[in-house]
C-alpha positions as CSV (number, residue, x, y, z in Angstrom):
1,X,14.1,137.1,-146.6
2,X,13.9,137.6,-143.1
3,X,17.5,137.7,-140.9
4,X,19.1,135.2,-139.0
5,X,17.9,136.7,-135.5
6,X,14.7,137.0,-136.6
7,X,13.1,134.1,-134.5
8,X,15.4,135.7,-131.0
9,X,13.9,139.2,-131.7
10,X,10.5,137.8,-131.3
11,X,11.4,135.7,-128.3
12,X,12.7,138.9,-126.7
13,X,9.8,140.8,-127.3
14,X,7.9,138.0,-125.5
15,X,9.7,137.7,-122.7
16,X,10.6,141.2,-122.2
17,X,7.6,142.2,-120.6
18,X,7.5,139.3,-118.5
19,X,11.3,139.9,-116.9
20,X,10.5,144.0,-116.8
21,X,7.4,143.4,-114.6
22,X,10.1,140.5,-112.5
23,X,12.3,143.4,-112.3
24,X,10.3,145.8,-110.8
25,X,8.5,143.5,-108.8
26,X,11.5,142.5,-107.3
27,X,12.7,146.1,-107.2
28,X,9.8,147.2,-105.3
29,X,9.9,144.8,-102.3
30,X,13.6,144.9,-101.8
31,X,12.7,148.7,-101.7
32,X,9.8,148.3,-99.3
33,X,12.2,145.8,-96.9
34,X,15.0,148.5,-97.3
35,X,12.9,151.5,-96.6
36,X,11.2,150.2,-93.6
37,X,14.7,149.3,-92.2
38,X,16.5,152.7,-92.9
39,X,13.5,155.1,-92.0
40,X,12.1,154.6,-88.9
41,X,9.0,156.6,-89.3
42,X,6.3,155.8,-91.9
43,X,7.2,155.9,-95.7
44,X,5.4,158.8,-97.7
45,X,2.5,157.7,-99.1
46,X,3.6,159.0,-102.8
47,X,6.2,156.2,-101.6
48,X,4.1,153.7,-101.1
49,X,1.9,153.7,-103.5
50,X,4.4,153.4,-106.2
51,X,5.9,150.5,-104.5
52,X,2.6,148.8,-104.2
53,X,1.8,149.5,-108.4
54,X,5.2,147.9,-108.5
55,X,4.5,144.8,-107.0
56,X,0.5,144.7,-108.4
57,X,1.8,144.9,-111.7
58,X,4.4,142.0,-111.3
59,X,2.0,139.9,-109.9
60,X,-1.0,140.6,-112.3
61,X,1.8,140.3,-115.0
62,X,2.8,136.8,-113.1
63,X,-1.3,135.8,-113.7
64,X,-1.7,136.3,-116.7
65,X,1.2,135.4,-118.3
């Protein structure tokens, strides 16, 4: 018999992938704004790569989802 919050787990599940890649999406460009602001010389590249997988992700996630 399956538990009350059965149906709410498996909208979380769905949506939780969906709000994490929001999240970071988010979380990478107030980074990037931030960065570019604070340091007046150009970010490391280690740096910006990961913000850049951050916001690729949370748009490709925005795409298909």
């Amino acid at each position: 018999m399956p538990s009350e919050d059965s149906g709410d787990r498996g909208e979380f599940t769905y949506f939780a992938p969906q709000l994490q890649f929001t999240i970071l999406k988010a979380i990478g460009e107030l980074l990037r704004v931030n960065l570019d602001r604070v340091v007046h010389e150009p970010l490391p590249n280690d740096v910006v790569v990961l913000l850049t997988e951050l916001e690729y992700r949370g748009n490709r996630k925005r795409r298909l989802g």
